[in-house]
C-alpha positions in Angstrom: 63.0 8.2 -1.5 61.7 5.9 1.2 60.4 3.3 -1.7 64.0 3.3 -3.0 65.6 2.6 -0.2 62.9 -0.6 0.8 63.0 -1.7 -2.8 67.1 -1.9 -2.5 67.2 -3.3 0.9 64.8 -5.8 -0.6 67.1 -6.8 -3.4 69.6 -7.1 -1.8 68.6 -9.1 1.0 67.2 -11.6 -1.6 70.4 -12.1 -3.5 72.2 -13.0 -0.5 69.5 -14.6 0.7 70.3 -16.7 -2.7 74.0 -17.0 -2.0 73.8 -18.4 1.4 73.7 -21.8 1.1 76.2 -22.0 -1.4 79.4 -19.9 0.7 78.1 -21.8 3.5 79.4 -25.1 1.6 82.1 -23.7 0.1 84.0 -22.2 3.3 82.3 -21.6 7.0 84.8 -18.8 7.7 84.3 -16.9 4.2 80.5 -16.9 5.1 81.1 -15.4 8.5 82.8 -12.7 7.1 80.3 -11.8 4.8 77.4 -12.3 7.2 79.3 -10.2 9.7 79.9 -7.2 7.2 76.3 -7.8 5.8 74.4 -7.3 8.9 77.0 -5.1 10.8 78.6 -3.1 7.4 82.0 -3.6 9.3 85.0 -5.5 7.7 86.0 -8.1 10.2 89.4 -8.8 10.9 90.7 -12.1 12.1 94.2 -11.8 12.5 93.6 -8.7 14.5 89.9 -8.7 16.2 89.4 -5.2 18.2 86.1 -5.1 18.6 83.3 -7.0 20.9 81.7 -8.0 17.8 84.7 -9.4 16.2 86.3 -11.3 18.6 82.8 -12.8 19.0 83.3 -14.4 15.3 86.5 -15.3 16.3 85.1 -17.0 19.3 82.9 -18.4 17.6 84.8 -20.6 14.8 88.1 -20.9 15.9 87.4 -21.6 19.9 83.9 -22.4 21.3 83.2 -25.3 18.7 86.0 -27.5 20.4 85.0 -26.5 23.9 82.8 -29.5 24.8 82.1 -27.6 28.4 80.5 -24.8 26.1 78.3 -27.5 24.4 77.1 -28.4 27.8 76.5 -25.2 28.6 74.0 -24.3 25.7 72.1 -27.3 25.8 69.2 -26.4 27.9 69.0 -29.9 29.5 72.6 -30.3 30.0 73.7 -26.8 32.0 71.2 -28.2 34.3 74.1 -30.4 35.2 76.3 -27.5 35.2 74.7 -25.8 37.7 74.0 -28.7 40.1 77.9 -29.0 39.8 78.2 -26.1 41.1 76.2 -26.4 44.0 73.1 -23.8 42.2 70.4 -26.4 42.0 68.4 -24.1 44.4 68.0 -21.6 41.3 67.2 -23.8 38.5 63.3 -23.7 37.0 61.5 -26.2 38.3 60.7 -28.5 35.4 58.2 -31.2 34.6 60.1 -33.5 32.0 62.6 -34.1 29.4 61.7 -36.3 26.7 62.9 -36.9 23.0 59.6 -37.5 21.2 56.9 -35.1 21.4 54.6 -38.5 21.7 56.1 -39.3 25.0 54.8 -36.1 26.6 51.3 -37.0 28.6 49.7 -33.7 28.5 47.1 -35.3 31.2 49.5 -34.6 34.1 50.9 -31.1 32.9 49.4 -28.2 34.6 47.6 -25.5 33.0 50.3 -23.3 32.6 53.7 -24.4 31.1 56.9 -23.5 29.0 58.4 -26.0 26.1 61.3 -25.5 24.8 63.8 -27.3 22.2 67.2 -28.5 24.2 69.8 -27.5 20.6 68.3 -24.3 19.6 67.8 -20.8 20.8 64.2 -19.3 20.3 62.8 -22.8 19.6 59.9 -21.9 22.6 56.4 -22.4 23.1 54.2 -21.1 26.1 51.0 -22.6 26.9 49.1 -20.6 29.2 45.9 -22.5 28.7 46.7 -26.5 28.2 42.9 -26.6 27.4 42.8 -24.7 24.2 46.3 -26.5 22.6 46.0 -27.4 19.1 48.3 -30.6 20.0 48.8 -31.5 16.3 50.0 -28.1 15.5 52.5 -27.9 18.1 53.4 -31.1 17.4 54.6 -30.2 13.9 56.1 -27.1 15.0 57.9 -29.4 17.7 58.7 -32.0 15.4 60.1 -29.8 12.8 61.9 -28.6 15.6 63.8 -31.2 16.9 64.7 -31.8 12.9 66.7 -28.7 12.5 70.0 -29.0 12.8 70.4 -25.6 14.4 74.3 -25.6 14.3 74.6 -26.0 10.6 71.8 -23.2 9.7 73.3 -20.4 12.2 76.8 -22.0 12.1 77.0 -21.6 15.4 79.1 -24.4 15.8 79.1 -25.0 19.2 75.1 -26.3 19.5 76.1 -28.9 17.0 76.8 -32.3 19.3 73.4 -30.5 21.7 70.6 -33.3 21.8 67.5 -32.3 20.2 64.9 -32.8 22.9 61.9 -31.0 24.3 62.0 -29.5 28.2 59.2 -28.4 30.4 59.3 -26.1 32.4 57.3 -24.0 35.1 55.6 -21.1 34.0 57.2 -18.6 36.2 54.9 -15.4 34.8 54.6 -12.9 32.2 55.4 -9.3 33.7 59.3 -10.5 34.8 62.9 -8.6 34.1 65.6 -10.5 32.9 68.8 -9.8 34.2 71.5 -10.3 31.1 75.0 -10.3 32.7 77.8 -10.1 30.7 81.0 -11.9 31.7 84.4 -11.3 30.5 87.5 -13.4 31.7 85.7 -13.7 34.5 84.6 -10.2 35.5 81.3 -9.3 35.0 81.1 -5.6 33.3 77.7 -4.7 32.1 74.4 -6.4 31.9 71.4 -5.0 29.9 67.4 -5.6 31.6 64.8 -6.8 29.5 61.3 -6.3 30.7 57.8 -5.7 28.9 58.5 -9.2 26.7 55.0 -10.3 25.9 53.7 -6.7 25.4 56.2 -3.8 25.3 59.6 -5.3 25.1 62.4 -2.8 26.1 66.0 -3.2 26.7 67.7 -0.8 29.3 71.8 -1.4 29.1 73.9 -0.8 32.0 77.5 -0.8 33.5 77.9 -3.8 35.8 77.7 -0.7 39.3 74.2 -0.3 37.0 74.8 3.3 35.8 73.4 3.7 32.4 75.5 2.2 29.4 72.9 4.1 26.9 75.9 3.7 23.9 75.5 -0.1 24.3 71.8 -0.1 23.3 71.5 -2.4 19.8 69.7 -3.4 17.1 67.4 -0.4 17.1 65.8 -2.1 20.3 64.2 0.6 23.0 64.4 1.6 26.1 62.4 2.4 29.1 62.3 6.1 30.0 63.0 5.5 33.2 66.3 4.1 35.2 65.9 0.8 37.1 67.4 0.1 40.7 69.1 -2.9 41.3 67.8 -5.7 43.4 69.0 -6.1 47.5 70.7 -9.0 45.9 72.0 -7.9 43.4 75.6 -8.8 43.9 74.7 -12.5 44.6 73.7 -12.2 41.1 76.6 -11.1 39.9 78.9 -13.2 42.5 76.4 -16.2 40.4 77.4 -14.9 36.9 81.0 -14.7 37.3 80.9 -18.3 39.1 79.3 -19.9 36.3 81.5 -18.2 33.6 84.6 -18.6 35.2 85.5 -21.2 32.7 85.1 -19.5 30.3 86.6 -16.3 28.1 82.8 -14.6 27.6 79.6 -15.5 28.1 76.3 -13.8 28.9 73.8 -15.2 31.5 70.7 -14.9 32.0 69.1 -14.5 35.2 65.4 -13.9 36.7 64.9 -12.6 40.2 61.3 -13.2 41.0 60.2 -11.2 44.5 63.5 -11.7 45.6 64.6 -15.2 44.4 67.1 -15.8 41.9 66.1 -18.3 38.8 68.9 -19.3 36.2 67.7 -18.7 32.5 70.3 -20.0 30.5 73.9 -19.0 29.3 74.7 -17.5 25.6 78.0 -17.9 24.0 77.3 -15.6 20.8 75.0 -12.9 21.6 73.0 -12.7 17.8 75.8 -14.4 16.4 77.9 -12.2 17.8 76.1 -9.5 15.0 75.0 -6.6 17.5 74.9 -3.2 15.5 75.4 -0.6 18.7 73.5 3.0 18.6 77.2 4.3 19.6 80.0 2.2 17.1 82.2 3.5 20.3 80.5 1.1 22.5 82.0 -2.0 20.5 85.0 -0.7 21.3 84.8 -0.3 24.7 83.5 -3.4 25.3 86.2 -5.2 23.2 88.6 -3.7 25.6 87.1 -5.9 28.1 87.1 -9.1 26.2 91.0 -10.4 25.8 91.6 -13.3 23.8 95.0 -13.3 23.2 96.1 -16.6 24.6 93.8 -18.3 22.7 
């Protein structure tokens, strides 16, 4: 039975995998709604989006794209400006450069420990934990190839696409850390989920913005921790953060570290997984899509 079910799954995933490119060319939206029903098996309705998911999509084609502010935003270089704007400079990463050719980077006067990262792209990371033992003409393809990819056009999220590919460095801030996902709608935040265990045990515990558990909200067949965390002593500075940074703005999760008591930005995301999340409870979609109203857009 199991080998059935693998085998089908595995055709199928290579004949849309075949398809892609072409719907992709012919119509942006028409290959939206067929990712969205591929991954979530949900029809998605534009005229009348009612869940998170699907006002998400409609977020992201009809809205976000022509928000230049949201560009800014996801370009890991550029919300640095953001936040500075906003009088938050105290919580950015401390970084050691920004520079558009992996050539330009003099690995002489990194430290040991470090984070790079692609400016246009989500998951385009490397950490170096030991400078001494890099293979500098691997990363340097991986990096080049990289800063090639026109991230926008192969996850048609749209709104990355006028994002300057360059390369940031940042300050290793440690491996055991809990990041703190807030979720913003129309300017309220309403529920965050905590990541912790990333480089060994990675777990995802989701919770009500008062931090009671929001177990229905759990997705993509990620875990959880057994046990229940307890929220930080300042806890509602993060929050009073979130919702000042997303103010202009209809939804947005950020992404927050609080390291032995100090807060540390992360970054801000506009479509969650292309807005794709596939909940343990279908209910919770709901419930969160009650939260999200995008009617005067």
């Amino acid at each position: 039975m199991n080998e059935k079910v693998t085998q089908k799954n595995h055709l199928k995933y290579i004949f849309a995998n075949m398809l892609r490119k072409p719907i992709k060319v012919l119509s942006k939206k028409w290959y939206i709604s067929l990712e969205y029903r591929y991954i979530t098996h949900h029809k998605l309705h534009w005229s009348n989006p009612i869940r998170y998911t699907e006002k998400l999509q409609y977020l992201r084609y009809y809205v976000y794209p022509k928000n230049d502010l949201v560009t800014k935003c996801a370009g890991r270089v550029t919300v640095r400006d953001y936040l500075k704007e906003n009088n938050l400079k105290d919580i950015l990463i401390p970084i050691y450069g920004v520079y558009d050719n992996f050539d330009d980077i003099d690995f002489n006067k990194l430290p040991n420990e470090f984070v790079m990262k692609c400016s246009h792209a989500c998951a385009f990371n490397e950490i170096v934990l030991d400078k001494n033992k890099l293979d500098l003409k691997a990363l340097k393809g991986k990096f080049n190839k990289w800063l090639k990819t026109n991230y926008a056009k192969k996850t048609l999220e749209l709104h990355y696409f006028k994002i300057k590919p360059q390369i940031i460095i940042e300050k290793y801030m440690g491996s055991d850390l809990l990041e703190y996902k807030i979720h913003v709608f129309n300017g309220k935040a309403k529920y965050l989920y905590l990541v912790s265990g990333r480089f060994k045990d990675i777990r995802y515990n989701n919770y009500y913005i008062d931090f009671t558990p929001f177990d229905e909200a759990q997705f993509n067949g990620w875990k959880k921790k057994d046990y229940d965390f307890k929220p930080p002593l300042n806890y509602q500075e993060m929050i009073n953060i979130s919702e000042k940074l997303a103010k202009p703005f209809p939804f947005v999760r950020v992404d927050l570290y609080n390291i032995d008591g100090k807060i540390y930005f992360s970054e801000m995301t506009f479509t969650p997984a292309k807005g794709t999340l596939i909940f343990d409870d279908d209910k919770a979609d709901f419930i969160i899509g009650n939260w999200l109203d995008i009617s005067k857009l």
